[in-house]
C-alpha atoms as one frame of an Amber mdcrd trajectory, in Angstrom:
protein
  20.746   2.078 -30.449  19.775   3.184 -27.098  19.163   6.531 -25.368  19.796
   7.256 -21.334  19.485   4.002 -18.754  16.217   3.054 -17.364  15.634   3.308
 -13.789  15.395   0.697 -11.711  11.713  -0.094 -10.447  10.672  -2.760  -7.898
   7.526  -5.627  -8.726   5.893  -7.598  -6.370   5.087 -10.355  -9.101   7.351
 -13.333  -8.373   6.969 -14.837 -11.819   9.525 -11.462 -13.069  12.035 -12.449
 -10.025  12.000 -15.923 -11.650  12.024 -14.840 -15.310   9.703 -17.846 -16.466
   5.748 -18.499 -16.109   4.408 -14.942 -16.893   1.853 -13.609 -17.014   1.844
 -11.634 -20.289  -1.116  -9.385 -22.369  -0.438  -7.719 -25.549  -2.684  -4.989
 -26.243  -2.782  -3.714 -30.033  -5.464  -2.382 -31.693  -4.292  -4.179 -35.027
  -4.674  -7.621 -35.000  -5.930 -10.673 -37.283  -7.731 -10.843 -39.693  -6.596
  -7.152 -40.047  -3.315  -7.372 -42.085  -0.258  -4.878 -41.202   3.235  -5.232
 -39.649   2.097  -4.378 -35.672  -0.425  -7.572 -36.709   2.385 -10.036 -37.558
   4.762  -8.229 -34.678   2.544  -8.979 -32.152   1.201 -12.852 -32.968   4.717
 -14.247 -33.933   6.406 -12.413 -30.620   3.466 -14.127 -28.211   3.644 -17.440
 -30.592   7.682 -17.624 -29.447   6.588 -16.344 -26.100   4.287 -18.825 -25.543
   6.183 -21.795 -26.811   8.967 -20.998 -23.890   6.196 -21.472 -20.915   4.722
 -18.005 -20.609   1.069 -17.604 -20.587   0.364 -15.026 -23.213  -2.868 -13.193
 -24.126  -3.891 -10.916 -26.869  -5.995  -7.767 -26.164  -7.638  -6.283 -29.443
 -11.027  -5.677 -30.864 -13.725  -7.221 -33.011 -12.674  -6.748 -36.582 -16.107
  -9.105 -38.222 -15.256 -11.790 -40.278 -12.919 -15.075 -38.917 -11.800 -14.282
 -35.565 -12.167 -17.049 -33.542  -9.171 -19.592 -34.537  -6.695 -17.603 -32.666
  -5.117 -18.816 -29.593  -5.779 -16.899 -26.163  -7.222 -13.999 -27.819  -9.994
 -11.552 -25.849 -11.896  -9.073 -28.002 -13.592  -6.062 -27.065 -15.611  -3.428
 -28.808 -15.711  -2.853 -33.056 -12.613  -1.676 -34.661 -12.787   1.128 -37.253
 -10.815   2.899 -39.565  -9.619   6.459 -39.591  -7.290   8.304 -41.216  -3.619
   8.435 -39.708  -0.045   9.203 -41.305  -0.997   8.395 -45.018  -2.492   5.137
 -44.095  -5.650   4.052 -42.732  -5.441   3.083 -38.878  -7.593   0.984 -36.192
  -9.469   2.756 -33.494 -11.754   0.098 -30.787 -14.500   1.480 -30.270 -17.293
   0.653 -27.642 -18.838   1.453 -24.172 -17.422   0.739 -21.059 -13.710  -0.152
 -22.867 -12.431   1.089 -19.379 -14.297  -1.081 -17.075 -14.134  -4.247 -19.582
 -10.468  -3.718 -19.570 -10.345  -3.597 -15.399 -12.144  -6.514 -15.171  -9.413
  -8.431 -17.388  -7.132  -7.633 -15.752  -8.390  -8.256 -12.518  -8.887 -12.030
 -13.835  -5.892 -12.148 -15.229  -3.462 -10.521 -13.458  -0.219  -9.872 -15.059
   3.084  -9.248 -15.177   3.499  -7.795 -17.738   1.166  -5.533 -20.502   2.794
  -4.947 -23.259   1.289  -1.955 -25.004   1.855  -1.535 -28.973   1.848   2.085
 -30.641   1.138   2.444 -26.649  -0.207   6.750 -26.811  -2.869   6.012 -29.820
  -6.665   5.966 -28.594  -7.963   3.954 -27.494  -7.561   0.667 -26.439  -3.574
   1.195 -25.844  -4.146   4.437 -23.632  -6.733   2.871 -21.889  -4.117  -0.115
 -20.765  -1.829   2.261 -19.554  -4.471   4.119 -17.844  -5.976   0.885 -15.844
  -2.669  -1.151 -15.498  -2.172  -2.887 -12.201   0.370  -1.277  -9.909   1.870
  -4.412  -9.740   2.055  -4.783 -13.656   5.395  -4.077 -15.035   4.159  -1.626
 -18.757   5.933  -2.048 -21.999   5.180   0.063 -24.751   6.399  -0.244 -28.339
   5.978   2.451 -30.892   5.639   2.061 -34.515   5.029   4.781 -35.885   7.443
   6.697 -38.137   6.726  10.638 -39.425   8.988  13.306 -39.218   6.089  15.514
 -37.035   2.706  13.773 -35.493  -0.375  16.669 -35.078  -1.968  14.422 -32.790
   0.951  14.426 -30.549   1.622  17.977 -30.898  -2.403  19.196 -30.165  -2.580
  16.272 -26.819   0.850  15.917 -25.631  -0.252  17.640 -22.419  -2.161  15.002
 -22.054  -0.024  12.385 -23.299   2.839  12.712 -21.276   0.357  11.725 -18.402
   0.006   8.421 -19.821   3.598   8.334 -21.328   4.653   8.396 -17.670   3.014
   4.725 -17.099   5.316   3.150 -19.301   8.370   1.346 -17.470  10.498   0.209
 -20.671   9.997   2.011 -23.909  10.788   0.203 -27.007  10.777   1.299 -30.548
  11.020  -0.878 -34.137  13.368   1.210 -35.461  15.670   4.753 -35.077  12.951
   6.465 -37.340  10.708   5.455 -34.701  12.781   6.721 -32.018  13.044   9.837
 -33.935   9.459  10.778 -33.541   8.188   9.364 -30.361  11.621  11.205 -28.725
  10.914  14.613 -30.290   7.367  14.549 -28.483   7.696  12.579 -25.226  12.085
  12.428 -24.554  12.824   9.206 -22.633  14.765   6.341 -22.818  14.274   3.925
 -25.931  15.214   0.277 -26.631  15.005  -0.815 -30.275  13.612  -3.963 -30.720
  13.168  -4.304 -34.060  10.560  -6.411 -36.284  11.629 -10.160 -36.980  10.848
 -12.855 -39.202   9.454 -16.220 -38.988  11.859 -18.033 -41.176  10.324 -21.187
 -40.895   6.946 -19.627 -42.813   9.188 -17.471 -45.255  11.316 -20.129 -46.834
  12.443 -19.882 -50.561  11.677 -24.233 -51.233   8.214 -23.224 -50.564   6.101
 -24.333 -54.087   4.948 -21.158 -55.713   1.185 -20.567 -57.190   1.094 -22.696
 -59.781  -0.877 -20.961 -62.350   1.913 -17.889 -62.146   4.491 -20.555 -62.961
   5.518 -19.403 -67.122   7.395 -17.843 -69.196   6.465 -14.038 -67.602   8.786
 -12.593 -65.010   6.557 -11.983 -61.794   6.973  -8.715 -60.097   5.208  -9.323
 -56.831   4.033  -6.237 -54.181   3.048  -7.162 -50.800   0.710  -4.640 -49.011
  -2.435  -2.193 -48.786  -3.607   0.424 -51.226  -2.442   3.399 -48.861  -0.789
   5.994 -50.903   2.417   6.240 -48.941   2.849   2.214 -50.324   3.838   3.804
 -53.599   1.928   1.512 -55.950   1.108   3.847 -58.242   5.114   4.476 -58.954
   5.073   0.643 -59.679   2.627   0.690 -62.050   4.465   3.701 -63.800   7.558
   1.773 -63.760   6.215  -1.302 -64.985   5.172   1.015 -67.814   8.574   2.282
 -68.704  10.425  -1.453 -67.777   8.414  -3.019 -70.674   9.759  -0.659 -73.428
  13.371  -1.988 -72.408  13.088  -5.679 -72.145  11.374  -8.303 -74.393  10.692
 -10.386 -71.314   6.673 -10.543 -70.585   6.204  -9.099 -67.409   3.385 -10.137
 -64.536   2.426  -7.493 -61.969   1.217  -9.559 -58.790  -0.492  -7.140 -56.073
  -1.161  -8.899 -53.261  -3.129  -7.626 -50.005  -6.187  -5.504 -50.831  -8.458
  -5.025 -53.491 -10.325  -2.451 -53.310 -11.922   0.567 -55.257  -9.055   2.048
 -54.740  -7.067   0.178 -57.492  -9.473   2.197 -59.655  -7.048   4.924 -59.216
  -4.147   3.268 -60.303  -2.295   4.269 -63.737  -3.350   2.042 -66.709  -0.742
  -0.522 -67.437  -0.008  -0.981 -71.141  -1.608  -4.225 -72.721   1.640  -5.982
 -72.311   2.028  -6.102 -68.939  -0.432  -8.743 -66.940  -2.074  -7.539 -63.752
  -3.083  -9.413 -60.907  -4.829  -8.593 -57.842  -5.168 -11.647 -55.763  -7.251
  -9.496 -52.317  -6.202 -10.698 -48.733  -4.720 -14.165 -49.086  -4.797 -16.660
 -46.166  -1.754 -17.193 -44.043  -0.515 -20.461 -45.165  -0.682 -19.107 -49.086
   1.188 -15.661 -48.675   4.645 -17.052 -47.990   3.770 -18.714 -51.456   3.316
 -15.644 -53.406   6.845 -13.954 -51.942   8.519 -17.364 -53.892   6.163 -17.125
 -56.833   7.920 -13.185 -57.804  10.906 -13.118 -59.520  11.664 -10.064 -57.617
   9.597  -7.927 -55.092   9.232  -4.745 -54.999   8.369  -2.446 -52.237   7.985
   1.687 -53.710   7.050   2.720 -50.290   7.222   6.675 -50.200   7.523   7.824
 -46.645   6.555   6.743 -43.117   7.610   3.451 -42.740   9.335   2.862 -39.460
  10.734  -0.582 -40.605   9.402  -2.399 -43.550   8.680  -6.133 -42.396   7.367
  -7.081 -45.698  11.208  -6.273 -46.681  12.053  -9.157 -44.250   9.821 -11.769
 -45.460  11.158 -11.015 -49.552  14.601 -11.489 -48.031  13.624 -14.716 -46.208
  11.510 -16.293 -48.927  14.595 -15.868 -51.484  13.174 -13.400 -53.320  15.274
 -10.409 -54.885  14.127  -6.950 -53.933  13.974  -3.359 -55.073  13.566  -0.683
 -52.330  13.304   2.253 -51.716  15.582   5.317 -50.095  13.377   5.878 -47.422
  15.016   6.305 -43.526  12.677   3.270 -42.378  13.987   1.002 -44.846  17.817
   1.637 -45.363  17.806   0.219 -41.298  17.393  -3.604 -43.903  18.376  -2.312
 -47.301  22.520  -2.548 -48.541  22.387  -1.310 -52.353  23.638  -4.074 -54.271
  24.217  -6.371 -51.292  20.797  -7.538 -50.508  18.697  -5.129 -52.518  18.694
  -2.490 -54.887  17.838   0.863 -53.759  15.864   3.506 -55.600  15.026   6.676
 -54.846  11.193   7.163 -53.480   8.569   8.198 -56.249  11.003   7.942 -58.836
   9.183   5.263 -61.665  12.228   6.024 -63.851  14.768   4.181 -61.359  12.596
   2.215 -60.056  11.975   0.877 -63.546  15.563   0.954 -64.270  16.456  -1.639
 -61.199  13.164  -4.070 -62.480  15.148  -4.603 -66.256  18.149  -5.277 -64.540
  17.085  -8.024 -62.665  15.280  -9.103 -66.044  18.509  -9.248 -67.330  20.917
 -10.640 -64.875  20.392 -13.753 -63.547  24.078 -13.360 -61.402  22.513 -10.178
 -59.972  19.409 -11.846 -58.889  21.445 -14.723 -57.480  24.069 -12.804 -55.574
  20.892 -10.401 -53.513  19.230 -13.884 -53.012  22.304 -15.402 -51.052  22.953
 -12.152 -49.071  19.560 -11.612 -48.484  19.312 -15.070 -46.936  21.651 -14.941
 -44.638  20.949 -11.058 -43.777  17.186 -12.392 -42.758  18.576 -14.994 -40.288
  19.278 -12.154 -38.093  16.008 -11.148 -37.860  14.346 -14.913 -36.647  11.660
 -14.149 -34.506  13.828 -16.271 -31.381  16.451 -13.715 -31.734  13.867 -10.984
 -31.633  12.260 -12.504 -28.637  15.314 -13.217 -26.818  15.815  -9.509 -26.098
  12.063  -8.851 -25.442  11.668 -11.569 -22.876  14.989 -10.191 -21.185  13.193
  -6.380 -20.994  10.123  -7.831 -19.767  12.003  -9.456 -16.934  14.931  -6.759
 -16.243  13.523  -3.550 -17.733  17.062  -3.300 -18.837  18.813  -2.385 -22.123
  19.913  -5.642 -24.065  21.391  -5.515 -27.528  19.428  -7.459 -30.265  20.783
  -9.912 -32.391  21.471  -7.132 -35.483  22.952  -4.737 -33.280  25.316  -7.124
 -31.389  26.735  -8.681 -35.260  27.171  -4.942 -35.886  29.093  -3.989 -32.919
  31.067  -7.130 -33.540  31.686  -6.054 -37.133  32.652  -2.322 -35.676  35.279
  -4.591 -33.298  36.771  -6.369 -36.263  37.385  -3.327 -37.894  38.911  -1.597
 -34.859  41.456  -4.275 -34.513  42.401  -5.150 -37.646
């Protein structure tokens, strides 16, 4: 879906006349080893980038811990953690962020900086701020809310910096929602992908989760608006109705915060495995007999949705705007309403029980995920980054030829 036309604007970098050989920085202030979906949208969009002959680097911060086996990555101040839309976000921090960023891209001069969740302090605002004249600006927004108080106290202020951007892109149409009603523009949705080559279902799962229990596997952080806690109160209800032992896998953080979680009775087995490494997390998605994801609100897209679909696994959802955009009830998911254990609980027996069920989401899911390959993805991105203009992505254009069939038949 796209809003207005962009305007046309003239470079004086000759790699964008050519369309190969550019230049390219990514600035996000969530990054490895900090888990989230910007995180994997940004390293498996400059992987792809990279491996067709552009010269890609990564602009983030210094989370601590292993940092340094990432390719082409520069780091700059200490990230921290505040509080933002029910969820805990990164803010760099550091002195002299503005000259440190000048002086990168003096060395490296681009043709591009690409700017993701673009108006958040600080490190994006300061790229738009310092970008080279000659620097065509991207800017992708993630964020999905149906009001933002941060944009509503500094939008003054904002719209400065919004005006730097040259090609606005957004993951999803909740995203557009929210970054239109504060800053009205032109939007291209370029949506998250994923790598199907890492998400594959013949993966081997973790061996000691390989029994007689059915696995119900959760991918993600502790943040409230995940929904956890509606999990665990399903899993609650779902083993009064089946006789099937039942294996709650949470994997992502472990924190205190689990201490808040409801008790799960002494039939169900719970298992939080912390971060896991990248090569082992595609493992866990195959390890679940189903994956669920209660998310409650503000999710713009839902990638972990993708990788479940991708890795074979059947999936129970939720009714929230960011995730009907993947979710078809019954075709590649069943959909519950948010913070409702009692459905949610419902959908989790059912898949107990029916092994055609879990079958039939498995095959459409599958073949829904190949639309979403991050080459696909990519394919429209490198086209913006050259053009500046709109270009359908793979999903949309199999929808508008589904809308075709259906207008001629």
């Amino acid at each position: 879906m796209y809003c207005g036309s962009t305007a046309p604007v003239v470079y004086l970098s000759k790699a964008l006349e050519r369309g190969k050989d550019m230049r390219i920085v990514i600035v996000t202030q969530s990054y490895y080893p900090r888990p989230g979906g910007v995180t994997e949208h940004v390293h498996h969009s400059a992987t792809e980038l990279r491996r067709r002959g552009h010269r890609v680097t990564v602009l983030t911060s210094n989370f601590g811990g292993e940092e340094s086996s990432f390719e082409d990555v520069i780091r700059v101040g200490r990230n921290i953690l505040v509080p933002v839309n029910s969820a805990w976000g990164n803010m760099t921090t550091g002195v002299n962020l503005s000259l440190q960023l000048r002086r990168i891209f003096d060395s490296i001069r681009p043709d591009v900086i690409h700017a993701h969740c673009p108006l958040a302090p600080t490190l994006p605002l300061l790229s738009l701020k310092d970008a080279p004249e000659s620097a065509r600006v991207i800017g992708t927004f993630h964020m999905a809310a149906q009001s933002n108080l941060g944009y509503a106290i500094f939008r003054p202020v904002l719209e400065h910096f919004a005006k730097r951007i040259d090609t606005r892109i957004a993951v999803s149409q909740t995203a557009v929602d929210l970054a239109n009603a504060y800053f009205p523009g032109d939007y291209t949705i370029v949506p998250n992908g994923v790598d199907c080559s890492r998400f594959r279902p013949d993966l081997k799962p973790i061996p000691e989760f390989v029994d007689d229990a059915f696995n119900v596997v959760f991918v993600g952080r502790l943040d409230r608006r995940k929904g956890l806690k509606y999990l665990c109160r399903a899993m609650n209800i779902a083993c009064k109705k089946t006789r099937r032992r039942l294996r709650l896998i949470v994997v992502g953080e472990d924190s205190l915060r689990r201490h808040m979680l409801p008790r799960l009775s002494s039939r169900i087995e719970l298992v939080f495995t912390g971060v896991v490494d990248y090569d082992t997390l595609p493992r866990y998605y195959v390890t679940g007999d189903v994956f669920c994801s209660p998310a409650t609100e503000r999710e713009s897209f839902g990638i972990v949705l993708l990788e479940a679909m991708a890795s074979g696994t059947p999936l129970v959802g939720t009714s929230i705007p960011g995730y009907l955009t993947l979710l078809k009830h019954r075709e590649n998911a069943l959909v519950v309403p948010p913070r409702n254990p009692v459905a949610l609980a419902s959908s989790i027996v059912e898949l107990v029980e029916d092994d055609s069920l879990r079958w039939r989401l498995r095959q459409n899911a599958l073949k829904f995920a190949g639309n979403y390959r991050w080459d696909r993805i990519v394919d429209t991105l490198e086209q913006i980054y050259q053009s500046g203009h709109r270009i359908l992505t793979a999903p949309e254009r199999t929808a508008n030829e589904r809308s075709s069939t259906v207008a001629t038949s």
